[in-house]
N, C-alpha and C positions, 0 to 999 in steps of 0.2 A: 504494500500500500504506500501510497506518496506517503512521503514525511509531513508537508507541506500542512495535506487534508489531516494528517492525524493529528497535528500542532494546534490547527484551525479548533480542532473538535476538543482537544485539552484545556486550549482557552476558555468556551463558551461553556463548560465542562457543569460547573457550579450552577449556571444559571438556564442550562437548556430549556428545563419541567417546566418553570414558571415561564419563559419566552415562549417554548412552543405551545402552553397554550391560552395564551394572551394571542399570539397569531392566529392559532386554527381556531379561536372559537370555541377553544374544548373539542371539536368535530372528530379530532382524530383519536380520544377515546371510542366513541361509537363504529370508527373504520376498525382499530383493530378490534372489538370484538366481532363484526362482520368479517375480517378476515379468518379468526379462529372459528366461525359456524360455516364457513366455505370451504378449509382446509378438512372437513369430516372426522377432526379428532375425537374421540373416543374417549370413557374412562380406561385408565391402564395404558394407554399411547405413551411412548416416549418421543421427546421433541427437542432436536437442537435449535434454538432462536439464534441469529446469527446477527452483528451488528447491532446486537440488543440494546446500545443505548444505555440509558438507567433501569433499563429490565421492562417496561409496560407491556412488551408483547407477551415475552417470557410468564408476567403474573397471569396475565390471562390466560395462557395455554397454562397455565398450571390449575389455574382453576375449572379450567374442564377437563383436566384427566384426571385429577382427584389425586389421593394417597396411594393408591395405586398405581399409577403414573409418575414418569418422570422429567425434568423440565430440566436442562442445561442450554444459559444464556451467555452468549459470548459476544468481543468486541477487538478489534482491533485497538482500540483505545485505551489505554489501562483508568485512566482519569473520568471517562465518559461511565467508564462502569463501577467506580465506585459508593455511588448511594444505590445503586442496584440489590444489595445484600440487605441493608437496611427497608429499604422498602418494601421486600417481598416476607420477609421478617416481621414488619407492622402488620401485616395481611394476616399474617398468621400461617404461613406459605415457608415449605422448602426446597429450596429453587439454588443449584447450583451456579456459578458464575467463575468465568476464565476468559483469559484475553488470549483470543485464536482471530488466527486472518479468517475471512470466508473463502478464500483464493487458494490455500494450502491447509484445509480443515485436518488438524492431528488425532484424529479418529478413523480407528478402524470401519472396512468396508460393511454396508447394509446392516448398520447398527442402528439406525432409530426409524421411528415409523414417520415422521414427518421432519423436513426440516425447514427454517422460516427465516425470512429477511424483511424487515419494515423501512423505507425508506434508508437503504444502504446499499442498494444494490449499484445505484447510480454513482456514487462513490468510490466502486471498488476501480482499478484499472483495467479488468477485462470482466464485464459480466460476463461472456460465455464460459470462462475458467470459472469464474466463483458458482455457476448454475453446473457444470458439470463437477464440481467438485463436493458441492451441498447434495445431488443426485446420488453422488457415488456413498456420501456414507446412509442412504435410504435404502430400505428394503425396497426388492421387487413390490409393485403395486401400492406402496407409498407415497408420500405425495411433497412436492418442494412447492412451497406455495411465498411469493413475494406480493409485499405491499409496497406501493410506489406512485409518486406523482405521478400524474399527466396533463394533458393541454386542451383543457374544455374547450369546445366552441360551439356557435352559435351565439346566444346572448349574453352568456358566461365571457366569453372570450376577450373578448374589450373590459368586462370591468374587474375581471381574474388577472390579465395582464397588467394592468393599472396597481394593481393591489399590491401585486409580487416582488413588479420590477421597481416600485418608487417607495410603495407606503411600508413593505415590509421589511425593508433596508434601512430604512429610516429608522422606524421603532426597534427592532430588532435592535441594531447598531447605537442608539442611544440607552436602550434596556443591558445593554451587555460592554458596550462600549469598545464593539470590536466592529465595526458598520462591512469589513470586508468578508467576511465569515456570511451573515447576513444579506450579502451581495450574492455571494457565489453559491449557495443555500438557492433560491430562485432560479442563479440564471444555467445552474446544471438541471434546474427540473423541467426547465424550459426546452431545453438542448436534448431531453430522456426521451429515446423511442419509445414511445408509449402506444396503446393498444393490440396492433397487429403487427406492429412492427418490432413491437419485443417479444409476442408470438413467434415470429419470425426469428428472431432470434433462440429461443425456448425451440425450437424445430431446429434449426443447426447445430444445438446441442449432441442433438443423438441420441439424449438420454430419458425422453418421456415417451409415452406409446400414446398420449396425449395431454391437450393442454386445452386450459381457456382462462380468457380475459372475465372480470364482472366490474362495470363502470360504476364509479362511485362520485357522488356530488356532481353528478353531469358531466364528469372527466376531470375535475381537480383532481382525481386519484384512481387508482387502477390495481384490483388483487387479482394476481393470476396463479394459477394453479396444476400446475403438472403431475401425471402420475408418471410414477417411475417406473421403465420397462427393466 
């Protein structure tokens, strides 16, 4: 992973939870539990979350596979994933946490039944490495399921872009006091092949026997879903 993005992400580190959701509106609570009732986990599932952030995806896949189940959240970031233990801990939740790339996952092959990316896919340096490599540690008929921006249009489109590219650089960057972090946070979501075209990518893999997109907020966001052949 760049230095660069990982420095970005150490910065902002402290103050992601509260920025990201003063920006989403809170919104992106209600995406990732849409993404874990799309993903088909199960009680008993085990789940790698991948680029977990401060853990949000991770608690919620944990709280649908129960005690039974297993949840390990990982990041590239050592600093990003620090209140991650604490959090899922207040829940009342045990949820392991480790700093692993998504690009060169240190787990053995067709170990977990599902594996998960929230907004970090876009991040890595070669999504096809990180989708074939989150693929390789899923069982057969498993599912790698990523949540990620995309580029609404129609009547969204003008005031989603307005939003992004002026107002959420702005706050962002005065809430954090980092306004480039907050820059590049947009204008990579902007530049993310999103719908068919990261289908399309998800199909050069190799590695599903299928996939699908489901649009979220009118195309602000996009979960997709592969099963693993």
């Amino acid at each position: 992973m760049s230095e660069k993005v990982r420095s970005m992400f150490a910065d902002i580190a402290s103050d992601y939870d509260r920025i990201n959701s003063i920006l989403s509106f809170g919104v992106h609570h209600a995406w990732r539990k849409k993404t874990v009732a799309e993903s088909g986990a199960i009680e008993g599932d085990h789940v790698l979350d991948c680029a977990t952030g401060t853990g949000d995806l991770a608690i919620e896949f944990k709280k649908k596979v129960g005690s039974k189940g297993y949840v390990l959240g990982t990041d590239f970031c050592a600093p990003m994933i620090e209140p991650a233990p604490g959090k899922a801990k207040e829940e009342g939740l045990e949820i392991d946490f480790e700093v692993a790339d998504a690009m060169n996952l240190p787990y053995e092959d067709n170990k977990f039944d599902i594996a998960s990316i929230s907004f970090g896919i876009r991040n890595v340096d070669d999504p096809l490495v990180a989708l074939k490599d989150m693929a390789r540690v899923v069982k057969p008929g498993g599912r790698v399921v990523v949540l990620e921006f995309g580029q609404p249009k129609g009547l969204m489109k003008l005031p989603y872009e307005m939003y992004s590219q002026h107002i959420m650089p702005a706050i962002g960057g005065w809430l954090s006091g980092n306004r480039e972090a907050y820059t590049y946070l947009p204008r990579t979501s902007a530049e993310f092949p999103a719908g068919d075209r990261f289908l399309a990518i998800m199909d050069k893999s190799g590695s599903f026997e299928s996939s699908r997109a489901v649009k979220l907020t009118g195309g602000i966001a996009y979960i997709y879903v592969g099963v693993v052949q």
